[in-house]
Every structure is written in structure tokens, then in C-alpha cells.
MARMI-948724 format. One record per residue: residue number from 1; residue in three letters; y, z, x of N, C-alpha, C in turn. Coordinates in Angstrom, 1 decimal. Layout:
BEGIN
NUM Ala Y Z X Y Z X Y Z X
...
! end
This chain:
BEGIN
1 Unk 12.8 13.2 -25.8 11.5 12.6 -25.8 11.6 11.2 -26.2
2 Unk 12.6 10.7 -27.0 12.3 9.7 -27.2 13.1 8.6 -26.5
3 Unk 14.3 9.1 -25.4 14.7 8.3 -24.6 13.6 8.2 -23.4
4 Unk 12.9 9.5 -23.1 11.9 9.3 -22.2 10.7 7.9 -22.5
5 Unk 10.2 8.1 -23.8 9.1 7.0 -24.4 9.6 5.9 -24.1
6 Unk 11.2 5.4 -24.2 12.0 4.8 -24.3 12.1 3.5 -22.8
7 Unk 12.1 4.9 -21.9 11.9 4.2 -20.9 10.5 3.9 -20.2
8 Unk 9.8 5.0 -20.5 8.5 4.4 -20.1 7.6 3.2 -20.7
9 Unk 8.2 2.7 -21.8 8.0 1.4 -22.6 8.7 0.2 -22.0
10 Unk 10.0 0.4 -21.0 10.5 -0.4 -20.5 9.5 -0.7 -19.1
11 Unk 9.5 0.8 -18.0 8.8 0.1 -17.0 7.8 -0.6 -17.3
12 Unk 6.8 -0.3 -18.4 5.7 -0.8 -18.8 5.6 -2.1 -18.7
13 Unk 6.8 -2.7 -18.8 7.3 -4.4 -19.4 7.6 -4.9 -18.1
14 Unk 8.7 -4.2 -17.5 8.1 -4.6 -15.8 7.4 -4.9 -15.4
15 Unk 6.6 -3.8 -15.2 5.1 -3.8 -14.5 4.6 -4.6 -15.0
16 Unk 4.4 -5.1 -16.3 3.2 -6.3 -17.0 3.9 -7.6 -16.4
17 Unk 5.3 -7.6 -16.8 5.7 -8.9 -16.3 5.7 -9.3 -14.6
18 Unk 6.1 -8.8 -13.5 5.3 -8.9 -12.3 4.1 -8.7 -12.6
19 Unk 3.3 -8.0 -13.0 1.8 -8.6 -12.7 1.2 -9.7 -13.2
20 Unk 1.7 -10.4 -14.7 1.5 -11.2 -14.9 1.5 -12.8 -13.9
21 Unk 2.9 -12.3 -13.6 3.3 -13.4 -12.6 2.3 -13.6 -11.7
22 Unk 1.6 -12.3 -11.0 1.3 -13.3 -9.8 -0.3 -13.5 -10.4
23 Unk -1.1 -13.3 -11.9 -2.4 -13.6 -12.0 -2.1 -14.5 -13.2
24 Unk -1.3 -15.0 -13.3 -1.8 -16.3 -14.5 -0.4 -17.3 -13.8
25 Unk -0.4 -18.6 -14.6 0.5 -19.7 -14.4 1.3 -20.0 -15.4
26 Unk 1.0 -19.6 -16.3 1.9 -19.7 -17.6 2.6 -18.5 -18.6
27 Unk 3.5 -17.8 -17.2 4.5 -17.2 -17.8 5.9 -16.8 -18.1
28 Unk 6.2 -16.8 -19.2 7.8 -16.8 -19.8 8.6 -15.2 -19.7
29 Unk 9.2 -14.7 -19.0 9.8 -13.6 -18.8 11.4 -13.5 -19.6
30 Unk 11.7 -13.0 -20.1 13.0 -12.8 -21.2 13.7 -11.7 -20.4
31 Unk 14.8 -11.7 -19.4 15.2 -10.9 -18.7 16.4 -10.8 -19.1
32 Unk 17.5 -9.5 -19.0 18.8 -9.6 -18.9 19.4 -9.5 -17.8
33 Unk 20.5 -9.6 -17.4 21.2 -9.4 -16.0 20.2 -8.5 -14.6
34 Unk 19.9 -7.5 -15.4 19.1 -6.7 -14.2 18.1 -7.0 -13.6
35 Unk 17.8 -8.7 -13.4 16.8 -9.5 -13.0 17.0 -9.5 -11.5
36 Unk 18.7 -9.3 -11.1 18.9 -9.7 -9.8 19.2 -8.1 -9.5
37 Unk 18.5 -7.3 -9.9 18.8 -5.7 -9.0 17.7 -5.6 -8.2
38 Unk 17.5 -4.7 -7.2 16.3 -4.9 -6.5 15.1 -3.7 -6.7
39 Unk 13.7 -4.5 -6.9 12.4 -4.7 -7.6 11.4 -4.2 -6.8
40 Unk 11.7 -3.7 -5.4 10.7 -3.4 -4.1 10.4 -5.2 -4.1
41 Unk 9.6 -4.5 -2.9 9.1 -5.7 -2.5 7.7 -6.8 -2.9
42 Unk 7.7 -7.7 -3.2 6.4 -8.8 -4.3 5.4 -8.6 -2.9
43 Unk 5.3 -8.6 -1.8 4.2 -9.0 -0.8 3.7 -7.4 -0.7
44 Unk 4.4 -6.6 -0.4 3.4 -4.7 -0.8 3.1 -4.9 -1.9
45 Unk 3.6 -5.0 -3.0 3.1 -5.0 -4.4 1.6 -5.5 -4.3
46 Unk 1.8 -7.2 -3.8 0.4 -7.6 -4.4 -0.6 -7.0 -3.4
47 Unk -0.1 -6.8 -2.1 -1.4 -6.7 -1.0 -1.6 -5.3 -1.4
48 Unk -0.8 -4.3 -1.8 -1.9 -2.9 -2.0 -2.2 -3.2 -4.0
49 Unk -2.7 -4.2 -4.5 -4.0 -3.8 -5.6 -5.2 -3.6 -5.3
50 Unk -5.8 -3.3 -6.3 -6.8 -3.1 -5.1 -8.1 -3.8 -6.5
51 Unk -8.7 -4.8 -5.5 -10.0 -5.2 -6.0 -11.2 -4.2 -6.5
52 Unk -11.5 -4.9 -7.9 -13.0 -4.0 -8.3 -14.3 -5.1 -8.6
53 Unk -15.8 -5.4 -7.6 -16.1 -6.0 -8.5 -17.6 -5.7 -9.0
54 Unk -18.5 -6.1 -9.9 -19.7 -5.8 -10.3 -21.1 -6.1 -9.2
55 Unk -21.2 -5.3 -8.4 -21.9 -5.5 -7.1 -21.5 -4.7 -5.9
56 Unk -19.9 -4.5 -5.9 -19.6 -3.9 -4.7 -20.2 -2.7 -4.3
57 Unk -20.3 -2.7 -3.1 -20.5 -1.1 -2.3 -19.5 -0.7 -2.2
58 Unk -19.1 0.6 -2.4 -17.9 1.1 -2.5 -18.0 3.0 -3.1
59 Unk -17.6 3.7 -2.2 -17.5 5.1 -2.5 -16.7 5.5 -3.4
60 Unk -16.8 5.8 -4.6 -15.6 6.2 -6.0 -14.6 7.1 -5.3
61 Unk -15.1 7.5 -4.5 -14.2 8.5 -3.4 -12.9 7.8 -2.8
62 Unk -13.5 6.9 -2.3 -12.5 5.7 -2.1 -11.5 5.3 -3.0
63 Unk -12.1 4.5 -4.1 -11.6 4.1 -4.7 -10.6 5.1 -5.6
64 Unk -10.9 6.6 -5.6 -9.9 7.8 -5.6 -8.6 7.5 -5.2
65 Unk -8.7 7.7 -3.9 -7.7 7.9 -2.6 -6.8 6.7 -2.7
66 Unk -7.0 5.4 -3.1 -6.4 3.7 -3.5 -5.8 4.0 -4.4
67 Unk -6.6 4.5 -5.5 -5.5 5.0 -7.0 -4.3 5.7 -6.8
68 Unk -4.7 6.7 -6.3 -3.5 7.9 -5.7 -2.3 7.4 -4.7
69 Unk -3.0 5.8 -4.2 -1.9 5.5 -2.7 -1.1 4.8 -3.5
70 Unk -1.5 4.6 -5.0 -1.3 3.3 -5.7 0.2 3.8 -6.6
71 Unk -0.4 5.2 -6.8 1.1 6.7 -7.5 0.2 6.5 -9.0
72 Unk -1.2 6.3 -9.1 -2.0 6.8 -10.3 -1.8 7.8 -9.9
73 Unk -2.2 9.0 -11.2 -2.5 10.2 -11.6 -3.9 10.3 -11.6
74 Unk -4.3 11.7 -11.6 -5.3 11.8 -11.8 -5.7 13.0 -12.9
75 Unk -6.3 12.5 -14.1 -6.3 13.4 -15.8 -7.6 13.1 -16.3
76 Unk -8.2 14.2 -15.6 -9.9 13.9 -16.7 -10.0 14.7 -17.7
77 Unk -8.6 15.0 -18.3 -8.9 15.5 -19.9 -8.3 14.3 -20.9
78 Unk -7.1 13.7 -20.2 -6.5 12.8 -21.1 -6.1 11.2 -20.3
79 Unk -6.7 10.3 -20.5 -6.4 9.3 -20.3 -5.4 8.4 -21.2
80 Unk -4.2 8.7 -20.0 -3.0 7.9 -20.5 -2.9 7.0 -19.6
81 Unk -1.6 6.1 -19.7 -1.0 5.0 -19.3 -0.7 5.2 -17.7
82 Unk -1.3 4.6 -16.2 -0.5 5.0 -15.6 -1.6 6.2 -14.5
83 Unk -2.8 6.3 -15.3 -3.9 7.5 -14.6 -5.1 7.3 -14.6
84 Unk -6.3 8.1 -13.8 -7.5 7.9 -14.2 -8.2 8.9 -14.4
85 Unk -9.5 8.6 -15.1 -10.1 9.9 -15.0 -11.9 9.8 -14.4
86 Unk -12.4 11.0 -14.0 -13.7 10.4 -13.8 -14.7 11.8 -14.6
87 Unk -15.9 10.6 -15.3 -17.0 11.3 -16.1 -18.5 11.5 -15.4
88 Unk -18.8 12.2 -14.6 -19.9 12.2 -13.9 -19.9 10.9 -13.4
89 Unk -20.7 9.4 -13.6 -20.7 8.0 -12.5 -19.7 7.0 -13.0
90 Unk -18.6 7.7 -13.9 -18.4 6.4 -14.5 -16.4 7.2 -14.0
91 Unk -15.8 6.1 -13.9 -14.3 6.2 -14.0 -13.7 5.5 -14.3
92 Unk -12.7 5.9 -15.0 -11.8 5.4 -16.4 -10.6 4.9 -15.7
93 Unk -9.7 3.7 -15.6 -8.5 3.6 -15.3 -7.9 2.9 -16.1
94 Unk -6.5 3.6 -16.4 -5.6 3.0 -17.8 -4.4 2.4 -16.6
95 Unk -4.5 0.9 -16.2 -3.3 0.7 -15.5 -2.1 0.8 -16.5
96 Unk -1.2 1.0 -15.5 0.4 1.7 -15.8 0.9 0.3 -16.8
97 Unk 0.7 -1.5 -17.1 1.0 -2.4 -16.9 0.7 -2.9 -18.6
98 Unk -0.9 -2.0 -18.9 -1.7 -2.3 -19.6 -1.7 -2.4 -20.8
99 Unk -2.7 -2.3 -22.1 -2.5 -2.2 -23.0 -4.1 -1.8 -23.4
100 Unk -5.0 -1.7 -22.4 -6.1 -1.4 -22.7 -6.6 -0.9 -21.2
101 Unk -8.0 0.1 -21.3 -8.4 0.7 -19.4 -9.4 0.2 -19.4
102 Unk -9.8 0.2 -18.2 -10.9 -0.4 -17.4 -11.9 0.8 -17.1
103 Unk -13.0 0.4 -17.4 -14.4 1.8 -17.6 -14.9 1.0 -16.3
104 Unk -15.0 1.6 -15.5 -16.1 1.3 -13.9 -17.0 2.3 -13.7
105 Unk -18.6 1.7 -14.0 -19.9 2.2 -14.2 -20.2 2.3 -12.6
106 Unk -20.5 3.3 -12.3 -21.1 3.6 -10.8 -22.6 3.7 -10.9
107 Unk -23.5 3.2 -9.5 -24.9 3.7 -9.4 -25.4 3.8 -7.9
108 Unk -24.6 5.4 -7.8 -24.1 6.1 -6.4 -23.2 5.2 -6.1
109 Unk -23.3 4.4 -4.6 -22.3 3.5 -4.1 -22.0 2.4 -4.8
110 Unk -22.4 1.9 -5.8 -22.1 0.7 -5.9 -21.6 0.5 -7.4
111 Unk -20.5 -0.5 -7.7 -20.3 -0.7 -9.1 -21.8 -1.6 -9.9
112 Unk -21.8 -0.7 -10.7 -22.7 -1.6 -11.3 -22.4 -2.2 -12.9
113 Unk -21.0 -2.1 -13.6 -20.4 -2.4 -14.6 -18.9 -2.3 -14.4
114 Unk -18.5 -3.3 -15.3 -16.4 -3.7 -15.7 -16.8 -3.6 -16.6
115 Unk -16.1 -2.4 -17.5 -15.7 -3.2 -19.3 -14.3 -2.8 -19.4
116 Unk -13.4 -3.6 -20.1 -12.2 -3.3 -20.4 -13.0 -2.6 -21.7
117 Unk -11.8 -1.0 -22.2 -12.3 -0.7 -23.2 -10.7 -0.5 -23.7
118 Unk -10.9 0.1 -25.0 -9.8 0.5 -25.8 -9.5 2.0 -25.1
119 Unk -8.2 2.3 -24.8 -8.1 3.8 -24.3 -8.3 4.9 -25.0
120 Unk -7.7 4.1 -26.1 -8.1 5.7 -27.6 -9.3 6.2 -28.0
121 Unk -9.9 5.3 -28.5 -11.3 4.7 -29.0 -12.4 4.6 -27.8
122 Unk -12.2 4.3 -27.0 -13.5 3.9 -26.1 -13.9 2.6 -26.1
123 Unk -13.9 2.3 -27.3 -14.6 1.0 -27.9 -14.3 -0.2 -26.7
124 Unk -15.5 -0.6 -26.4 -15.4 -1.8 -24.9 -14.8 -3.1 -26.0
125 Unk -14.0 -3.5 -25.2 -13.4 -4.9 -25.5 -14.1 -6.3 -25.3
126 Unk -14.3 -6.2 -23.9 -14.7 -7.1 -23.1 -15.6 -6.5 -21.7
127 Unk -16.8 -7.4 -21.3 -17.2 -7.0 -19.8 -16.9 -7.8 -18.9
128 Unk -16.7 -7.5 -17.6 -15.9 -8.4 -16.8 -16.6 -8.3 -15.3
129 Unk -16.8 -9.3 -14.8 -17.1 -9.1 -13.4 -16.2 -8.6 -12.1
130 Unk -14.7 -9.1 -12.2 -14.1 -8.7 -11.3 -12.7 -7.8 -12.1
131 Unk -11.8 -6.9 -11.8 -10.6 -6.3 -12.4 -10.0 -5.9 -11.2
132 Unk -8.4 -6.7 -11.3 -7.4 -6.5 -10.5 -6.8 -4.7 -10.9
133 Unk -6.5 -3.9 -10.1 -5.7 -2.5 -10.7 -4.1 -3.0 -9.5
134 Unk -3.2 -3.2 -10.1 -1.8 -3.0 -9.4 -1.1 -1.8 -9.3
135 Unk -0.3 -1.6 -8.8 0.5 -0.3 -8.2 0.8 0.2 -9.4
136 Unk 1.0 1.7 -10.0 2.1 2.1 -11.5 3.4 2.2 -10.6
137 Unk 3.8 1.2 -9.4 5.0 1.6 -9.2 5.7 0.7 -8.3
138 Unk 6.8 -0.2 -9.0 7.3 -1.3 -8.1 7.7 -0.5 -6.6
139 Unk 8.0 0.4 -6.2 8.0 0.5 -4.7 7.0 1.3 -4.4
140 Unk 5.7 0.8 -4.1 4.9 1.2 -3.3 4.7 0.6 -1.4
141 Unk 4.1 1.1 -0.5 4.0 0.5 0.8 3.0 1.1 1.2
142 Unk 2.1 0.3 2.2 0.8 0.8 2.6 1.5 2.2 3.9
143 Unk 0.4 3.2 3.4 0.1 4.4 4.4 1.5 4.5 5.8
144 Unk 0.8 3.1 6.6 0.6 3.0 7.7 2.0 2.8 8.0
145 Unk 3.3 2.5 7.1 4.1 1.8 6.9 5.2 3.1 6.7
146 Unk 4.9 3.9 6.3 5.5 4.7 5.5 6.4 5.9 6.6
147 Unk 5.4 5.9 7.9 6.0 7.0 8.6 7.5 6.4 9.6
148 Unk 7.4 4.6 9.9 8.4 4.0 10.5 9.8 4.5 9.0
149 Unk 9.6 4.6 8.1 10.3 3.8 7.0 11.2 5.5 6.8
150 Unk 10.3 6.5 6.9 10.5 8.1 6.9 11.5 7.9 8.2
151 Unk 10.8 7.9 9.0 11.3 8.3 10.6 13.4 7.6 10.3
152 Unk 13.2 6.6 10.2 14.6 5.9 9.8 15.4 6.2 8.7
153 Unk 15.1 6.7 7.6 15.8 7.8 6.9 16.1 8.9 7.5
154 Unk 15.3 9.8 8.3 15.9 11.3 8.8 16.8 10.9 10.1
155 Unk 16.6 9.5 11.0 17.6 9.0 11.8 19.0 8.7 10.7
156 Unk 19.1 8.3 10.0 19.9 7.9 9.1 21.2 9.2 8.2
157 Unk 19.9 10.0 8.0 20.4 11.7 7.7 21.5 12.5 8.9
158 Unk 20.6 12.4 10.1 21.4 12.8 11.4 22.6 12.4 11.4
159 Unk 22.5 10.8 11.5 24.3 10.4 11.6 25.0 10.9 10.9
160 Unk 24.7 10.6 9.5 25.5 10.8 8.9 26.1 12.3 8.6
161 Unk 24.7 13.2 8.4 25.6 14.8 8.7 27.0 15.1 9.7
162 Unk 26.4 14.3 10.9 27.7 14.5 11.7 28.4 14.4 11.6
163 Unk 28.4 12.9 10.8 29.7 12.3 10.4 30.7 13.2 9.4
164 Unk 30.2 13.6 8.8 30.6 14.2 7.5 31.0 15.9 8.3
165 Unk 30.5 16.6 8.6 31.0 17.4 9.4 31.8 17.6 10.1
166 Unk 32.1 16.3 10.8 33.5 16.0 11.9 34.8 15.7 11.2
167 Unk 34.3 15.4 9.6 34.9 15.1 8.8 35.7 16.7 7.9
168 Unk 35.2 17.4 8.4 35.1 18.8 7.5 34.5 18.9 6.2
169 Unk 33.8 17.9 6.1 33.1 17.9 4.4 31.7 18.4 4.7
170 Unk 31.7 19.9 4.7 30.5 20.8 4.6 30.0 21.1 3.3
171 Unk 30.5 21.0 2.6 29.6 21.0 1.3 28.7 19.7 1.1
172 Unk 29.6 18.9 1.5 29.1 17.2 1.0 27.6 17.2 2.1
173 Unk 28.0 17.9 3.4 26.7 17.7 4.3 25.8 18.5 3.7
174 Unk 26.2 19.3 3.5 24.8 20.5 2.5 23.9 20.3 1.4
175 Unk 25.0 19.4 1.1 23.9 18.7 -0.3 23.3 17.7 -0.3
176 Unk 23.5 16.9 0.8 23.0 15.5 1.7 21.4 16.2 2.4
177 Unk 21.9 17.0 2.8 21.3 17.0 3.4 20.0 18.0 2.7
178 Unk 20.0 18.8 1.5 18.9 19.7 0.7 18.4 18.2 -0.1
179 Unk 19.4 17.6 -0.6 18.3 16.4 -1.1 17.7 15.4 -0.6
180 Unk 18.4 14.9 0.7 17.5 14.1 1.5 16.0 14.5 2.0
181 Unk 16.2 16.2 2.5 14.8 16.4 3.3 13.8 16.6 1.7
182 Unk 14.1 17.2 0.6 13.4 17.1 0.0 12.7 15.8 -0.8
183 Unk 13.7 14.6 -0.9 13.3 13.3 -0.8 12.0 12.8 0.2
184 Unk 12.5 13.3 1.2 11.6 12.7 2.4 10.3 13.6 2.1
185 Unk 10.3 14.7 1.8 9.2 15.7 1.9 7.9 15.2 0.5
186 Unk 8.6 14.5 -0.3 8.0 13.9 -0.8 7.4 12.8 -0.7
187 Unk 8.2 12.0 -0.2 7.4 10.7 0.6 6.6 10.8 1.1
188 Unk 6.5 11.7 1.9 5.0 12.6 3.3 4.3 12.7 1.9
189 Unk 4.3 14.1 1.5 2.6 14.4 0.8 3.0 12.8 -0.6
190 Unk 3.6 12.6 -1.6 3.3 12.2 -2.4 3.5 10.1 -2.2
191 Unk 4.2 9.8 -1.5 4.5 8.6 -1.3 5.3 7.8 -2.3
192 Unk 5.7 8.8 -2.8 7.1 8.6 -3.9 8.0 10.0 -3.9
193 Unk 9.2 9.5 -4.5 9.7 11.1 -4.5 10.9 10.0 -6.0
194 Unk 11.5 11.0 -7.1 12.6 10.5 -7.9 13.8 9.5 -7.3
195 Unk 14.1 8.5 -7.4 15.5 7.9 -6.8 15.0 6.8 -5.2
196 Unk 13.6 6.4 -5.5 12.8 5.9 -4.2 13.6 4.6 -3.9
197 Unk 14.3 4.3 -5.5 14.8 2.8 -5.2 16.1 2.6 -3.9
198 Unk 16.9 4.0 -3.5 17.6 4.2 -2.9 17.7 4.2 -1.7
199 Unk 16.1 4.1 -1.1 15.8 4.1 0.1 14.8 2.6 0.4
200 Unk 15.1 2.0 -0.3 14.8 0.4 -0.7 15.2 -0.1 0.4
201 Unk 16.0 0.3 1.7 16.3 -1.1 2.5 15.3 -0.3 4.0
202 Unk 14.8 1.1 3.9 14.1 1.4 4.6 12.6 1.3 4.6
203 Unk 12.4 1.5 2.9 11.0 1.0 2.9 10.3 -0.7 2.7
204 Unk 11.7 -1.3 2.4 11.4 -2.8 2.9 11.6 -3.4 4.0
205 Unk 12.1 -2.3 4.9 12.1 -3.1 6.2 13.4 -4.0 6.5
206 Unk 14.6 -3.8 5.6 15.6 -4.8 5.8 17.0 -4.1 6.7
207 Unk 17.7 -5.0 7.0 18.8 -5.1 8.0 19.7 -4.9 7.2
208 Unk 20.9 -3.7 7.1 21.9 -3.5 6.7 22.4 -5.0 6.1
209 Unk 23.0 -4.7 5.0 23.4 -5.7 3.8 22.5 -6.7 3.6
210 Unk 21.5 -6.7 4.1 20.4 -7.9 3.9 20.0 -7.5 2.3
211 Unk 19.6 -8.7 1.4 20.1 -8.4 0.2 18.5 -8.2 -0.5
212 Unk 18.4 -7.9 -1.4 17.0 -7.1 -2.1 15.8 -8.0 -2.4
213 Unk 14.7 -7.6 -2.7 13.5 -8.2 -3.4 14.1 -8.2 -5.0
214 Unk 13.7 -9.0 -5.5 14.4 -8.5 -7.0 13.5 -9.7 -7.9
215 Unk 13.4 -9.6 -9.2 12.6 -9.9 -9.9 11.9 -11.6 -10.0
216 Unk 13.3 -12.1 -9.7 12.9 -13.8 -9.2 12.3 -14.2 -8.1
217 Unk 12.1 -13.0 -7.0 11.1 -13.7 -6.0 9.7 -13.0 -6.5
218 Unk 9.6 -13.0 -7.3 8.1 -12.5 -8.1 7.5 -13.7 -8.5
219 Unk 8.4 -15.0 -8.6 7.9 -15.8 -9.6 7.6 -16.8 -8.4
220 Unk 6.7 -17.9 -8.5 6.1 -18.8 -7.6 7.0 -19.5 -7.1
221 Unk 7.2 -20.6 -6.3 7.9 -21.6 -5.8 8.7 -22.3 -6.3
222 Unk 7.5 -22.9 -7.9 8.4 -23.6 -8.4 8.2 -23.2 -10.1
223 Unk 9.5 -22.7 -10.4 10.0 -22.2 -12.1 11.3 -22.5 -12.1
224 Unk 11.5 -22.5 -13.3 12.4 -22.7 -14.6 13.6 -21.3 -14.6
225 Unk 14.6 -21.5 -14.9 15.6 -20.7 -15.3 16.3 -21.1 -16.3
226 Unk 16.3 -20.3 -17.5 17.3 -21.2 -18.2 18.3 -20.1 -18.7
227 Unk 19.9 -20.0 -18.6 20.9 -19.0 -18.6 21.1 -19.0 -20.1
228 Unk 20.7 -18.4 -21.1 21.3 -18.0 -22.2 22.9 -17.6 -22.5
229 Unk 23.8 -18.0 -23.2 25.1 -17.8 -23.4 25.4 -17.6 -22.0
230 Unk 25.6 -18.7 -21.2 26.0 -18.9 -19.7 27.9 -18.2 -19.3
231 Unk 28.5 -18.8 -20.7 30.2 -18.3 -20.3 30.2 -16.8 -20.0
232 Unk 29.2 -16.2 -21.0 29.4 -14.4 -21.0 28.5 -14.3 -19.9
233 Unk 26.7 -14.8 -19.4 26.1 -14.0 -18.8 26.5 -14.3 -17.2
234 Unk 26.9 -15.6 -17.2 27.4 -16.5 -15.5 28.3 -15.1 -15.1
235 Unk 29.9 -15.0 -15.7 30.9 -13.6 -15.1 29.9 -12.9 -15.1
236 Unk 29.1 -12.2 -15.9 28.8 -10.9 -15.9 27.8 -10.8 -14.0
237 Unk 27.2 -12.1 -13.9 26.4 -11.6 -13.1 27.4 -11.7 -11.6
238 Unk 28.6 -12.1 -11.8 29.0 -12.3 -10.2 30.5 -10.7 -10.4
239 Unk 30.0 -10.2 -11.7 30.5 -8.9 -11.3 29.8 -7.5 -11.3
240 Unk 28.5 -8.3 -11.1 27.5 -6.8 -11.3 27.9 -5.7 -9.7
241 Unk 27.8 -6.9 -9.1 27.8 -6.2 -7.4 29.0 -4.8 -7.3
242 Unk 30.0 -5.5 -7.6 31.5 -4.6 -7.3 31.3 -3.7 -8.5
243 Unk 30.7 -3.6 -9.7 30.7 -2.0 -10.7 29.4 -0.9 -10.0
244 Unk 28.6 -2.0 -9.5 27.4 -1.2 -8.8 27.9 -0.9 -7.1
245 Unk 28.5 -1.8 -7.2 29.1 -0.6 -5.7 30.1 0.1 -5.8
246 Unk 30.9 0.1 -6.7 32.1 1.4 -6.9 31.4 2.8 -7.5
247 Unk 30.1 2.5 -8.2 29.2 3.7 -8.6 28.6 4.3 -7.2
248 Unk 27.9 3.8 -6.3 27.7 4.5 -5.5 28.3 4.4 -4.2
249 Unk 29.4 4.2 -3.9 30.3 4.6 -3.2 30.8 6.0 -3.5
250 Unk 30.7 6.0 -5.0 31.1 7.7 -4.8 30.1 8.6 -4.8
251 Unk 29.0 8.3 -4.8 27.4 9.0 -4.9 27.7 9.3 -3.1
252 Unk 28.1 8.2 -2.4 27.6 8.3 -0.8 28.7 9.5 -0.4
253 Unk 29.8 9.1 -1.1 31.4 9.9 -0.6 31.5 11.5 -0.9
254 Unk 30.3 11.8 -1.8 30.3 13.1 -2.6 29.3 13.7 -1.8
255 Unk 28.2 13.2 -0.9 26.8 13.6 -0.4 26.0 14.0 -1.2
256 Unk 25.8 12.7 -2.3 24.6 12.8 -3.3 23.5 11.6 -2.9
257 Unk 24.3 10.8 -1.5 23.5 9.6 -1.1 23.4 9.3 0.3
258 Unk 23.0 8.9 1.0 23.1 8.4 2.2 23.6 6.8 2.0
259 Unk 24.7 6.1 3.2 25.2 4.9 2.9 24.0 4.1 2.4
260 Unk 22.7 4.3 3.0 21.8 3.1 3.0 21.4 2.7 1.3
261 Unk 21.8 3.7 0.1 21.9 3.3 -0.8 22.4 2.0 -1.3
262 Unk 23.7 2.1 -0.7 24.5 0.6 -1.5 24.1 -0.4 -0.8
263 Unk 22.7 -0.6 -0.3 21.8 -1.8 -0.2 20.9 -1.9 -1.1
264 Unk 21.0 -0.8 -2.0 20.2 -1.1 -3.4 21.3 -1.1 -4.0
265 Unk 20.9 -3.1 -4.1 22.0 -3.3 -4.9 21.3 -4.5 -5.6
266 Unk 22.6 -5.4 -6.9 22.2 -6.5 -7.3 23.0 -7.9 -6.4
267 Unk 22.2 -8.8 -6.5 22.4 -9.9 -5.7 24.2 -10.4 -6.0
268 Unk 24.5 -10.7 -5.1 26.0 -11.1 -4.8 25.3 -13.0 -5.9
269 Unk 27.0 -13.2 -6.4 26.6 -14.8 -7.1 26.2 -15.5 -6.6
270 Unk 26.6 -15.5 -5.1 26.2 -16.5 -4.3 24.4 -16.8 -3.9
271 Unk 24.1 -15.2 -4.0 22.6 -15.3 -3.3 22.1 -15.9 -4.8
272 Unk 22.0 -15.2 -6.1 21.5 -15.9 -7.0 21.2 -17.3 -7.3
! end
């Protein structure tokens, strides 16, 4: 339990810190090496949030279906971090990012109140006219997007079964192949499935060894970098590549992966 808390306190700091990035101008991010691993993509990220404002026409029904494309939960007994819930006109969202949720007052179709409130308490903080809600999940992709990104995974499964078969490695196909379809089977109904980062070069749309989205293209045009203990962190980052590809080179070799994994990778020294 408490390595779980553990990490869900870390994505948390992710997620705040890309979001931060792209709604204010004055932000300082404190990263370690895993800055240059790959982050999904910053252009899905920002184009699926989804706007709320005091006036809109808009079906909560809708705005349901956005949450859910978004990988919110849905919990109208307990609103936690990450879900929403709805109380007869009114619906609660605790983004995944946050530290406080957003109360959206309905009157039928139309918003007719923002209050940020406290999650625990209720107690309204602030009222607001407009509230940005971001993804609870650095790899998200719109709908529409999702069935090319599928289709090229199960092309990708094919080859390689074969391969591995002609190989005589029938176990290795067997288990490639029970975790892949169930990977994919989740992508269909849920639009996530455990290990999504792995299929990162399909659902971003990139060309074999083409290298990742990763935390620095989050940041605007023009920022600052400054390398902390540069003799220890400079080596460390132009040997991240070769320990992260000797790890899953054997994930691919064992059929716990498909090759297209070891494009989730961290940036070579050079691209950094």
C-alpha cells in the first residue's frame, strides 16, 4: 500500500507539472534523469482537455463520455483523485493533477456555476468562470486515432508470431501473443490497458527508432536548463539508453514484448 500511495503521489507531480507547463509561464520543474524517457505525446495531451465554461450549452452526458475518453473514473460514492462523481445537476471532478475538485452546477443543458471546492470538506475555495480538466493519463489519443494505432499493433503481433515460430520458440509466441490481444482488448473497450507506455511508438504515430515525446518538449520554445552535479548526471544520461535497452531486449526475446517496445525508450545524448 504504501509503495502504491508512493507512486501515485509521483504521477500526480507529473501530471501537475505538464499541466502546469502549458497554463502558466512561470514554471520551475526539478527533474531527475527520467526527464528524457518518453511522456506520450504534449499535442494529444493538450488538444483532448476539455473546456468548462459558466454559460455553456452542453449535455453533462457529454461531458461524461470526455471524462471517461480522458481515463477519469467514475465514483459517486467517493470522490478521489483522478474521478468524478454526479449529484442529481451538479458534478464533482477531482482532476488526477490536483489538489482540490471542481463542483460544475448544471441548469438542464447549461453550466450555470465553477467553484473549485476542497475534496474532503466540500468547502468552495474559489468561483471561477472558465476550468481547464486534463487527461489522468500522459498517453491519451483522440477516439478517432486509436483504431489506426490498434490495427498496427495486431499487424505487428502477426509478424512477429511468425517470426518466433519459425524460430521454434512456441512458448515465447504463446505468451506474446495471450498478452498482446489482451493489451489490445483493452485499448478497444477501455482506451488504456497496464504497460500503454510500450506501445508509445504506435500510438504516437512514429517511425521505427524515431525518438520519444518526453518531458522537455512540454516546455515552450524558449526555457532554461540548468544540469545539477553535471560530471555524475552528463555520464549518467548518455548511458541511460544501453541499460534501458539491454532490459527490454530481453522482455522482446522472452515474448513478454513486441520489438516496438524498445522505442520506448530514453533519448540517445545526442538528441538531448
Amino acid at each position: 500500500e504504501k509503495d502504491s500511495s508512493i507512486n501515485e503521489e509521483i504521477d500526480r507531480l507529473r501530471l501537475a507539472a505538464t499541466t502546469n507547463l502549458f497554463e502558466r509561464p512561470d514554471v520551475i520543474v526539478v527533474a531527475t534523469v527520467s526527464c528524457i524517457y518518453g511522456l506520450g505525446s504534449p499535442q494529444d495531451y493538450r488538444n483532448m482537455r476539455v473546456r468548462l465554461d459558466v454559460g455553456q450549452e452542453i449535455d453533462p452526458a457529454q461531458v461524461r463520455a470526455r471524462l471517461v475518453s480522458l481515463q477519469y473514473d467514475r465514483n459517486d460514492a467517493v470522490l478521489k483523485r483522478g474521478s468524478f462523481r454526479m449529484r442529481g445537476d451538479t458534478m464533482e471532478i477531482f482532476p488526477a493533477y490536483m489538489e482540490h475538485a471542481y463542483r460544475i452546477e448544471f441548469e438542464y443543458d447549461e453550466i450555470h456555476a465553477i467553484k473549485e471546492v476542497n475534496p474532503l470538506t466540500g468547502r468552495v475555495n474559489e468561483t471561477r468562470q472558465t476550468a481547464f480538466v486534463y487527461p489522468a493519463k500522459h498517453f491519451v489519443m483522440p477516439e478517432s486515432e486509436m483504431r489506426p494505432a490498434i490495427d498496427s499493433i495486431r499487424q505487428e503481433l502477426a509478424d512477429r508470431l511468425e517470426e518466433l515460430q519459425e524460430a521454434g520458440k512456441v512458448v515465447e509466441a504463446q505468451r506474446l501473443k495471450a498478452r498482446t490481444e489482451y493489451d489490445i482488448e483493452m485499448l478497444e473497450e477501455m482506451g488504456y490497458c497496464n504497460g500503454i507506455e510500450n506501445y508509445s511508438r504506435q500510438l504516437g504515430r512514429r517511425q521505427v527508432g524515431e525518438r520519444p515525446a518526453v518531458l522537455l518538449d512540454y516546455f515552450p520554445d524558449k526555457f532554461i536548463t540548468f544540469i545539477d552535479e553535471s560530471h555524475v548526471t552528463l555520464p549518467q544520461i548518455g548511458g541511460m539508453y544501453a541499460g534501458d535497452r539491454s532490459r527490454k531486449q530481453s522482455l522482446v526475446d522472452y515474448g513478454l514484448r513486441l520489438p516496438s517496445a524498445l522505442d520506448n525508450r530514453p533519448l540517445y545524448y545526442e538528441e538531448f
